[in-house]
FITISE-35786 format. One record per atom (N, C-alpha, C): residue in one letter; x, y, z. Coordinates in steps of 0.001 Angstrom, whole numbers, plus 500000, padded with zeros to 6 digits. Layout:
% residues N
aXYZ...
END
This chain:
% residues 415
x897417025644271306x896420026583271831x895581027168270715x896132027635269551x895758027830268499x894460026946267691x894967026181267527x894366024636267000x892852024466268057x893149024919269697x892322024137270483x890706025477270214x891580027213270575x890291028097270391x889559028014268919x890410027612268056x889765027479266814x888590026408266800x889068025072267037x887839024615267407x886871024818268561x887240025232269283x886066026010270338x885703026884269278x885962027530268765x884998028675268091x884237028309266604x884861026763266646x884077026301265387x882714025502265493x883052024899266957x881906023874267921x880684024924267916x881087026350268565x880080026961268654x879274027727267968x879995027789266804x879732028330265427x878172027239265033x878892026144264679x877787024873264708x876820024882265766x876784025340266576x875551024896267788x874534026103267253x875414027550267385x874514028836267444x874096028760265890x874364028018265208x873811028257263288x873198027513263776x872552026884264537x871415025601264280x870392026015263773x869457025390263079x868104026192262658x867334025184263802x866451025744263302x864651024828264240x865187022829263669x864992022343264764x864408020767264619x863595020112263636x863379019405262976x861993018744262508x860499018869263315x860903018665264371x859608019034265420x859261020801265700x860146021500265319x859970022587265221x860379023332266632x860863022794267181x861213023111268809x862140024754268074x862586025399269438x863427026715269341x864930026187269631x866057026336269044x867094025252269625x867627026675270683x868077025950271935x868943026378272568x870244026609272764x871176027688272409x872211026747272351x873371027535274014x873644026969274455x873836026930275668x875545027325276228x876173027700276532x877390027745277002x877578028167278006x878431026806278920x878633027255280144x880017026315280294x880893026114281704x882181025313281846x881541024572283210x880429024002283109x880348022740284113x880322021501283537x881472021295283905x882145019815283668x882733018372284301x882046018806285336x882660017990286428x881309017285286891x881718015881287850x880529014477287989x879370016002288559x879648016297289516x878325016779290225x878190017743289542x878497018694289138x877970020095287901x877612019092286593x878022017920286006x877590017540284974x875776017259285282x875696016668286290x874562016336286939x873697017184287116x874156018599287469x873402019335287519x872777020409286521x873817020521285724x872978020905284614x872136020142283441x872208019089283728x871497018005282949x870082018175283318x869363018497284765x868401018806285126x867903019807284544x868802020932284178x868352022031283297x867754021356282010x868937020679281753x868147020805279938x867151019701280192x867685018316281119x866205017578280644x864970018697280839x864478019615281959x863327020612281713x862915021467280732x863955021984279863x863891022834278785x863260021527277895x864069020438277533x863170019805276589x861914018931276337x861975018954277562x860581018701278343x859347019686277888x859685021069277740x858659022080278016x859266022516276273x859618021415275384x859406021723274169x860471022346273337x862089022812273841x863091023431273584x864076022220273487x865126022889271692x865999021867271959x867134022855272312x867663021487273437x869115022286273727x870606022028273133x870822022578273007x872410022987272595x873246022962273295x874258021944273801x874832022500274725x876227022361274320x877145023198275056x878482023696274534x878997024129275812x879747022832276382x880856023268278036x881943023167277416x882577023946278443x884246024353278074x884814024168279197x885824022684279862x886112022529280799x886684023904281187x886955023892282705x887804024769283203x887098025769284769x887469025075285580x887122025638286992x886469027144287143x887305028469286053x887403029529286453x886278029937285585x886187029194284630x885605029801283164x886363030656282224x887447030678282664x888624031827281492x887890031148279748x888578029490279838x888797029108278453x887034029575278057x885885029293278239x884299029667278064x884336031258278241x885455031937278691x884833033418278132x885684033465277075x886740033421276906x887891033715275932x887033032943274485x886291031932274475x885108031324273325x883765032198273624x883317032710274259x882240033723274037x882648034710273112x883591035621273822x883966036844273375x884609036408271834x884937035567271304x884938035589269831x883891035292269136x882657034385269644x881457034091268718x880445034961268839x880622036190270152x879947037360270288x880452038560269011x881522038497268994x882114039605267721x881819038698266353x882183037451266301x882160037100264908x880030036968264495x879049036953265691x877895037369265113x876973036219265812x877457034912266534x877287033983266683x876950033886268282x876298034982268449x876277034657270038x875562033888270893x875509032538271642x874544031644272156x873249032345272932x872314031615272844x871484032233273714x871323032335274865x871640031572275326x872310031912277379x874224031697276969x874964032309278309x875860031770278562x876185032097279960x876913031274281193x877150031269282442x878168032527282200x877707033641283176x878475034813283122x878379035563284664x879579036156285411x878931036387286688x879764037843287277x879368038558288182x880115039516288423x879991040679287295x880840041417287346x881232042825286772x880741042229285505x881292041123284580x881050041091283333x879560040593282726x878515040893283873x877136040840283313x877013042114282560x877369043332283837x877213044457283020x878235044822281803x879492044313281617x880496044879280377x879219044714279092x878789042944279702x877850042506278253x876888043399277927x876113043562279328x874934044498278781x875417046066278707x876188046146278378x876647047741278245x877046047823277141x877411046625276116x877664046984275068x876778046467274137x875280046365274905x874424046590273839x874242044982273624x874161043700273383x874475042641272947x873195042349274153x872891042391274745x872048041345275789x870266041812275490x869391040884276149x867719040863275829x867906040881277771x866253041546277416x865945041592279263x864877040407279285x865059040116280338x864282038631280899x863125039335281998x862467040521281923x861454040821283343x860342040206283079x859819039536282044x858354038730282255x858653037479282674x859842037390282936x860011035851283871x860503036285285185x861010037968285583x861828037746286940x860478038077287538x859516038651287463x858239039118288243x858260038022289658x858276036551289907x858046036326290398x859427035843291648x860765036003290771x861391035619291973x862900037254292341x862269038332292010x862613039471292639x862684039527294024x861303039629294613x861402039680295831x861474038585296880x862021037156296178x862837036193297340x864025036163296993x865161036908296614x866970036849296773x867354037994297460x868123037636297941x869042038471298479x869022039975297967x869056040927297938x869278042391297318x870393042652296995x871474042240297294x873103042317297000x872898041426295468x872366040319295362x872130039539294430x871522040130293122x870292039995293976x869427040856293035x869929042041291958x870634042860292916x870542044039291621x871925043809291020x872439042968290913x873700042318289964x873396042107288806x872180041405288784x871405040295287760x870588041660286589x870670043060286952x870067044065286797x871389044835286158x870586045631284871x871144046665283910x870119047871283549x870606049013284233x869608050079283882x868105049899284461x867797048774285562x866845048335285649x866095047340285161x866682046817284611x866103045334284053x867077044374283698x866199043261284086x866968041409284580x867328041115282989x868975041167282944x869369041026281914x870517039233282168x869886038577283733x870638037248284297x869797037124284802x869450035851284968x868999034905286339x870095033801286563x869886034217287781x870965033519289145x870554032280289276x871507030611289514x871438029876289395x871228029431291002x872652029553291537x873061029326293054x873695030445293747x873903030507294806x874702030822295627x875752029802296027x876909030201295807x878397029417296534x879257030157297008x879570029290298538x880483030048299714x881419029182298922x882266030438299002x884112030310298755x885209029472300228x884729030039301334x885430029927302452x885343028802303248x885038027716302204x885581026265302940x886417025409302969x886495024720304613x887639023912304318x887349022895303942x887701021510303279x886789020324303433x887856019204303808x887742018619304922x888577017483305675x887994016063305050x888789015152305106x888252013633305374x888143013259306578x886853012819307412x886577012786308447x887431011584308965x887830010447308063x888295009096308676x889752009674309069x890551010547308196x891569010990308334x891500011804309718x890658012295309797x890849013109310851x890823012591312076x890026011583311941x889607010539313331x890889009440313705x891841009350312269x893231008701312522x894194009087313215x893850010622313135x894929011724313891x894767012362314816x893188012078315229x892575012469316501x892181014074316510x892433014678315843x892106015699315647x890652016511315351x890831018021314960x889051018155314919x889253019152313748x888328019836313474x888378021042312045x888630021992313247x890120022808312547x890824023666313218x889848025309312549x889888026100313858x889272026839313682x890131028580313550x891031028265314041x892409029521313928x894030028437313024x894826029593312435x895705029037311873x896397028072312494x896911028464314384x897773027851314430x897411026283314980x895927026207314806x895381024892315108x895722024384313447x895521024630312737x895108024072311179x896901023535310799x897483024264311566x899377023908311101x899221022373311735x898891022729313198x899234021300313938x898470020172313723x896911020214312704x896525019380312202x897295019118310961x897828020319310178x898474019192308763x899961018797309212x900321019252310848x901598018393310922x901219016712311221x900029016661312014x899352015434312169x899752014736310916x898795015317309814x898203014446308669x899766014076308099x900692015010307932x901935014527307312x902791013700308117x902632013697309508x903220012333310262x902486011328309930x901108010962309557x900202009647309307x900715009672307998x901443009938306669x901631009870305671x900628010415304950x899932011029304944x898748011868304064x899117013231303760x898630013536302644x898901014816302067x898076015927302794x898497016645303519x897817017530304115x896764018557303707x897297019052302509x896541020004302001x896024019652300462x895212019158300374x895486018772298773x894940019807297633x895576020071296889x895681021347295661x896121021201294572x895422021933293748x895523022314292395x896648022921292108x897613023115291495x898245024428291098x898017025145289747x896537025539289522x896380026506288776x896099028072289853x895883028763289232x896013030316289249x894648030257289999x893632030475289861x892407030166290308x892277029165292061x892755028616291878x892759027674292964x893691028280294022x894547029331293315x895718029549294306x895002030791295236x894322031121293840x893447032681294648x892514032150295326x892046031171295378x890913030643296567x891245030530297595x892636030213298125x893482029986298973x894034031477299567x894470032271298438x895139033309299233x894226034505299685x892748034483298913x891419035486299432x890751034869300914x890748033638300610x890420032987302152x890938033313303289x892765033520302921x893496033896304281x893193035791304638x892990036172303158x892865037777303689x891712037865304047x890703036813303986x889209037167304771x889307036909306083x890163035808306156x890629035287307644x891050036383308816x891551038148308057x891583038967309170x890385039709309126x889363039269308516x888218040266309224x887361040538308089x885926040628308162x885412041324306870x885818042634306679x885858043370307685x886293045046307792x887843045220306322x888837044290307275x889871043887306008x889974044130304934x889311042671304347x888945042301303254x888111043190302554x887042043924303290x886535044828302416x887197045985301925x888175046694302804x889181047738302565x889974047422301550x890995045939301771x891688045337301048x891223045407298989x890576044653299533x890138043986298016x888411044581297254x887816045057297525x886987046137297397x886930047327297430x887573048135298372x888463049306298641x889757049618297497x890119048842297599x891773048594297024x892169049843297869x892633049541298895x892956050972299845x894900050386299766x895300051297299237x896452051089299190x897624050736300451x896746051714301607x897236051332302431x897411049729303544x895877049824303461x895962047898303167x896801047499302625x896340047327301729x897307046564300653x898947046638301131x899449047590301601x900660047525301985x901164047452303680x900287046946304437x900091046624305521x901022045462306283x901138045947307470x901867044627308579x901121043484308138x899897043477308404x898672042920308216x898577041677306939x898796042477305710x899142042115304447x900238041118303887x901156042246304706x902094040721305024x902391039718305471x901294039649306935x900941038374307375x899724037419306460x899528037736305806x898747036567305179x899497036546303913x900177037041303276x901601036078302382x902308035236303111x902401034970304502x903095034649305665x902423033273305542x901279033694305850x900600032654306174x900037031554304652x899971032373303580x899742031650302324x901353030549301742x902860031246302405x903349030774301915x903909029425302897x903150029614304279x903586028525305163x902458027145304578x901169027424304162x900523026609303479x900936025789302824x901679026583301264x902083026110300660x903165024701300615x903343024548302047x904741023889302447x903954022384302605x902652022426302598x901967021024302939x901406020354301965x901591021149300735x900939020803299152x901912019724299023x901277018484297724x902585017508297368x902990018107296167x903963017057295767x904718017290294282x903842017165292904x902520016735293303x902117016973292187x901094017597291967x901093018866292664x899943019873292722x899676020303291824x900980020948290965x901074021696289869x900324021542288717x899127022190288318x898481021759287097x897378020931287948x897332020163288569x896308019512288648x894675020173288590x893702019288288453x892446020189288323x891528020087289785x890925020944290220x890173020946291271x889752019898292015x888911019217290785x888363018063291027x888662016880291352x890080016487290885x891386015864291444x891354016252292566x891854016949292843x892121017508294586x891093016922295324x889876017426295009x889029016528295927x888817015613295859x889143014633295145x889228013495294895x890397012749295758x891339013768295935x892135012775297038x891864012964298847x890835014157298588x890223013999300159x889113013134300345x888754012818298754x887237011818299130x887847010324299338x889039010272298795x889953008635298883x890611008665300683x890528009817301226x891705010008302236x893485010341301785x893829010166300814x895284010180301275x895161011995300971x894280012584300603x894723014074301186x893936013926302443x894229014965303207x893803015354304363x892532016945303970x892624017834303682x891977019021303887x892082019603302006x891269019956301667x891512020842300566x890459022818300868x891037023853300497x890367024923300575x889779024873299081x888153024869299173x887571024811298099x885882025556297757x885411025601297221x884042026606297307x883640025363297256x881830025461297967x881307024319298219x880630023931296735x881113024083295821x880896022888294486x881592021953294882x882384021622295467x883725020592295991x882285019328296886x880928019602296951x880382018848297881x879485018053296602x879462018807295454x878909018175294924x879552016761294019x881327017010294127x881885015664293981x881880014441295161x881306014992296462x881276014635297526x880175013377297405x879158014559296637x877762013613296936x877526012348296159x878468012738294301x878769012019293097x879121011041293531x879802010926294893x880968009494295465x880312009162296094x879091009508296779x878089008826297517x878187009166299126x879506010075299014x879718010480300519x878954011465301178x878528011437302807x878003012191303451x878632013017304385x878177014243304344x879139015032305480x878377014504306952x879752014989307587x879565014412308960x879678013169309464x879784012015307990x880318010603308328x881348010348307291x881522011268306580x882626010564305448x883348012223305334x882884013356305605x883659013930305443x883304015324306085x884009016379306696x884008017177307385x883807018846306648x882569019866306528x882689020850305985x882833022168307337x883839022997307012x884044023803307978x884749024942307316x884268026515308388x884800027484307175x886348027541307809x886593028245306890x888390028294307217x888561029122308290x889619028345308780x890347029086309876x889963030514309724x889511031385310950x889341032915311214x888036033159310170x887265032512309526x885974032998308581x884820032611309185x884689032121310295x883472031695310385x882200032825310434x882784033745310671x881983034984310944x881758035857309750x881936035666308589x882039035900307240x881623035173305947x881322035159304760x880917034370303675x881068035062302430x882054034468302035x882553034909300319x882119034150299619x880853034643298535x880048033774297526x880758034242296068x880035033336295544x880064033934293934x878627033017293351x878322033915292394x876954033220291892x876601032793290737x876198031933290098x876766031280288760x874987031727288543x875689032400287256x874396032960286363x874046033048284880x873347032649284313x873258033140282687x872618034215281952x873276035112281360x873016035831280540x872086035605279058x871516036204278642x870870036192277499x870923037073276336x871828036547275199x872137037463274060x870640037543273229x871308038639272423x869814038812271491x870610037781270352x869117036854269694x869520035951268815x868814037009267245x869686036593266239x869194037447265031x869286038565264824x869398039443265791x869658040954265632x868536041203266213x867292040461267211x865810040879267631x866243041523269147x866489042612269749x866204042825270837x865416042742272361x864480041680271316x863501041035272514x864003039448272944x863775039132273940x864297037640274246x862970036670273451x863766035566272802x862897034499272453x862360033634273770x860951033390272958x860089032193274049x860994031381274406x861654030919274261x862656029531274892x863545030436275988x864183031820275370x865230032551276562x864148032389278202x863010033300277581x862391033541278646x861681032511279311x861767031446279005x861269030175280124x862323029407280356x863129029789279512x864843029297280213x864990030338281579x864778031203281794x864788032370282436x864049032018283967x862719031454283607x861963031279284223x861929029772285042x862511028954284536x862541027471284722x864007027647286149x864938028372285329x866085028313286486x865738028888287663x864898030332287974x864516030742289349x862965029700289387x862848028819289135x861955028030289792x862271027643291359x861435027410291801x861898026584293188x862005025003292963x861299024582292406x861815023056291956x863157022776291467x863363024079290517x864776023656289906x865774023938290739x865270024957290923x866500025262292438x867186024652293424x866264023847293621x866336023095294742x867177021600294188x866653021346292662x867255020350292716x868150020165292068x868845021284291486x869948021708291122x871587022029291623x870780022840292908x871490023058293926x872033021510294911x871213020685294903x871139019360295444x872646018461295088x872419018612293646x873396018237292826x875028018814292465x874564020414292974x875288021060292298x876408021313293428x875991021360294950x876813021670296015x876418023016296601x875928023973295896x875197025218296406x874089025309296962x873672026126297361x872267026600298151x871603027430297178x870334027447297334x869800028163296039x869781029378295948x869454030690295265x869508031916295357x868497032392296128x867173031582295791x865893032298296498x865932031697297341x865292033000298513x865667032067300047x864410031671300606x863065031621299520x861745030448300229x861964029203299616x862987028802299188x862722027129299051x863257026529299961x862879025701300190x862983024923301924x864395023857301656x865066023934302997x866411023793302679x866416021633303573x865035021712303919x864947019939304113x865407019130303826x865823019154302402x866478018110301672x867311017990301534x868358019401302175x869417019466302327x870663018827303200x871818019055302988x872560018413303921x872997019366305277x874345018641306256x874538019931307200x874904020587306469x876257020821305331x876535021965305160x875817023211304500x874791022668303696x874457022974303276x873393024062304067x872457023524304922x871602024522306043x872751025290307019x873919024946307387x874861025826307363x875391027148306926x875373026598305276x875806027341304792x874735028531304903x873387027738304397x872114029142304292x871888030418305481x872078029251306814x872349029863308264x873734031286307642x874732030796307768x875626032074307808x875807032666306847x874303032539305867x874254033880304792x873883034166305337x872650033903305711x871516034989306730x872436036192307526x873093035344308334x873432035755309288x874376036983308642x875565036718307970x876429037323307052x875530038962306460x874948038703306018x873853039461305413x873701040827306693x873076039770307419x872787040794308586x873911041804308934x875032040846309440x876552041627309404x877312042586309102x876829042335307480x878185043095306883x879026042156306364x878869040699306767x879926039770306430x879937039102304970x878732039265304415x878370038494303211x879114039325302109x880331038663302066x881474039701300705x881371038762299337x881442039516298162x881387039024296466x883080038718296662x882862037205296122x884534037021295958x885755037439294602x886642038172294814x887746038585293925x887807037147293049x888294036517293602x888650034982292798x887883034422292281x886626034695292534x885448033774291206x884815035098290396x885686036425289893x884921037308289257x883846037721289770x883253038332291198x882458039065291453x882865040435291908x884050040681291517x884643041611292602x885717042059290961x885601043770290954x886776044350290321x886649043904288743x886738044757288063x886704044556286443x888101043672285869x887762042963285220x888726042033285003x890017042099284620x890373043285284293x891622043727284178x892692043858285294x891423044888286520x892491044387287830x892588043286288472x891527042595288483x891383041243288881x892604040613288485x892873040606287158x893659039791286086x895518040208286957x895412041499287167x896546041689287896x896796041409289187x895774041535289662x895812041040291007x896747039480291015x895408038739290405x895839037291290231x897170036963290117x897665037899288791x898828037378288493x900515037697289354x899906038878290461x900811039155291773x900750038073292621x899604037272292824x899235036541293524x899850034970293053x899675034766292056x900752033433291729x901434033471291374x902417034784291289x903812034775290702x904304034420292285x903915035178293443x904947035244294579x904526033430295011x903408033035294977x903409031284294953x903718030716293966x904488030976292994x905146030140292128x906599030750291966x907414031479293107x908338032070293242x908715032101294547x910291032577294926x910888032562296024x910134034034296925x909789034826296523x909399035876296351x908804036007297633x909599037017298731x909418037203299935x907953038056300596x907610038088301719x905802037905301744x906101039811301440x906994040548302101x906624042208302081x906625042328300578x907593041314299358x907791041808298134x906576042152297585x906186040454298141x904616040152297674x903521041012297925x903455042003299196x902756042654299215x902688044031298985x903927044544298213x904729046010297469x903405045553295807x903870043939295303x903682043944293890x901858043693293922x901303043374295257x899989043592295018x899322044763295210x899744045518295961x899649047213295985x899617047348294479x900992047743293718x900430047616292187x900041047415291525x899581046455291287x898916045670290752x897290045819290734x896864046222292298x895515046922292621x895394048306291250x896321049134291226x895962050218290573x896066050077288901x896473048977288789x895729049050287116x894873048706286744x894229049343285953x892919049966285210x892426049203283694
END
């Protein structure tokens, strides 16, 4: 581990010392953790445009679904002096950055796409009043994603309450298929166990895990969805453990899994394989969510380079290039998300995708449109961090559902 952050912090050492090109371009140097076929794809669209419009880029990914290993390498090349000029940052820790002084504001590029996002969005991307992020995508957390051939083997349909979704993965495990197919990292587990507590309600979930209302938290209620997270668990195979996301979906895009719970980046390995929803594979929100939408929004920040407090020409048309509607659109295409601004036309899209845009809207309207705990939009990372780790100790333990829901009560209150 030692050996591995050292060179992460030596890679990026080298990118952010770059000087100017021979051609004299501004180098970019870039850090983000999309690493996977369809996120590789999609940020490639980024930089081919940046160097297009005269910028060289830098780029510096750090595998890893959650982004832990890409912050845990920020936060040392930010102290040692070396800080990149964008990096993918989202939730609470836009503002930690810009609060401690380290970030440039981007408003001569947000002028034009302020007033098409969302307002929940919007003032995220905002410090003290000024766009210190621009927002890439929007991604719903609360999907299920089936293999349609599988499903059509077992006769079955996308279950819309739990106790339909049991009797489909008893199906899939009588046809010999892995019912649920999963990761067993920490991250993946919380995608799974925020899904089921959204599953009783936005009202819930907002008390629950936004609230941190203790009394929630220690609820009949509460304990039915450890109930229900640990009856899940019973359909995972033997080699969940460790595996990476992208794997997982990979065995629903082959068929021998049956269903994986995944945020819709999971469509953009979909599309990498050439598959289409609705003939190769099934997107549906999870059991009890349809009436709800847990996003998270992948965004980049902008450090000051040199000690200059103003953003460089390259930040700010980096700035400007990502809330494009061209890029948006074809980013998002690639990427499995829907775009942030909601005038680019969603035509080119797939079902889930005009789906998905449909029950933001709608969500929005609601009350239903919640920032998800599990992708860092929700709670400063410390409780988050505890949360989490209540949350996969009792799934990586015998650890009975009321225990489980005594040690997430606690866990809520540290600070």
């Amino acid at each position: 581990m030692k050996r591995s952050l050292t060179s992460v912090a030596t890679a990026i050492t080298l990118i952010v010392a770059g000087t100017h090109s021979a051609l004299g371009a501004e180098p970019l140097s870039v850090l983000h953790w999309w690493t996977s076929g369809g996120e590789s794809k999609a940020i490639r669209v980024l930089k081919d445009d940046m160097n297009k419009q005269g910028y060289e880029w830098k780029d510096f990914a750090i595998a890893g679904g959650a982004g832990a290993a890409a912050m845990t390498a920020l936060k040392a090349q930010v102290i040692s002096g070396n800080a990149p000029s964008a990096a993918q940052v989202k939730g609470p820790l836009i503002q930690d950055w810009a609060d401690q002084g380290v970030l440039v504001n981007v408003d001569q590029s947000a002028t034009e796409w302020k007033a098409h996002s969302p307002a929940q969005i919007d003032k995220s991307m905002k410090s003290d009043g000024h766009y210190v992020a621009a927002p890439f995508s929007v991604h719903r957390i609360n999907w299920l994603w089936i293999n349609k051939a599988d499903l059509d083997k077992v006769g079955g349909k996308a279950p819309t309450t739990w106790p339909e979704f049991f009797a489909l993965a008893d199906k899939f495990r009588a046809a010999g298929i892995t019912p649920v197919a999963h990761g067993g990292q920490p991250w993946q587990e919380m995608t799974i166990w925020e899904t089921v507590v959204l599953s009783q309600g936005p009202d819930f979930y907002r008390k629950a895990l936004i609230d941190l209302d203790q009394k929630t938290l220690t609820s009949p209620q509460m304990v039915q969805v450890f109930e229900i997270v640990r009856k899940i668990q019973t359909y995972f195979d033997k080699g969940a453990t460790g595996r990476d996301w992208n794997l997982a979906t990979a065995m629903v895009i082959n068929g021998s899994g049956g269903m994986q719970f995944m945020g819709d980046w999971a469509k953009g390995e979909f599309a990498n394989a050439n598959k289409k929803s609705d003939v190769d594979y099934i997107c549906a929100p999870a059991p009890g969510t349809s009436n709800a939408f847990t996003y998270t929004v992948d965004a980049f920040v902008f450090f000051q380079q040199n000690g200059k407090k103003e953003a460089t020409p390259g930040q700010l048309a980096l700035a400007k290039t990502i809330m494009s509607p061209d890029f948006q659109e074809q980013f998002s295409l690639y990427k499995g998300s829907i775009p942030v601004r909601l005038d680019v036309p969603m035509d080119k899209f797939d079902g889930c995708a005009k789906k998905s845009r449909a029950d933001e809207q709608a969500t929005i309207k609601s009350g239903g449109f919640l920032p998800s705990l599990a992708f860092g939009e929700l709670q400063s990372s410390v409780t988050a961090g505890a949360i989490t780790d209540s949350v996969t100790n009792f799934m990586n333990s015998n650890e009975d559902p009321q225990e489980g829901a005594r040690k997430l009560a606690a866990a809520a209150k540290v600070k």
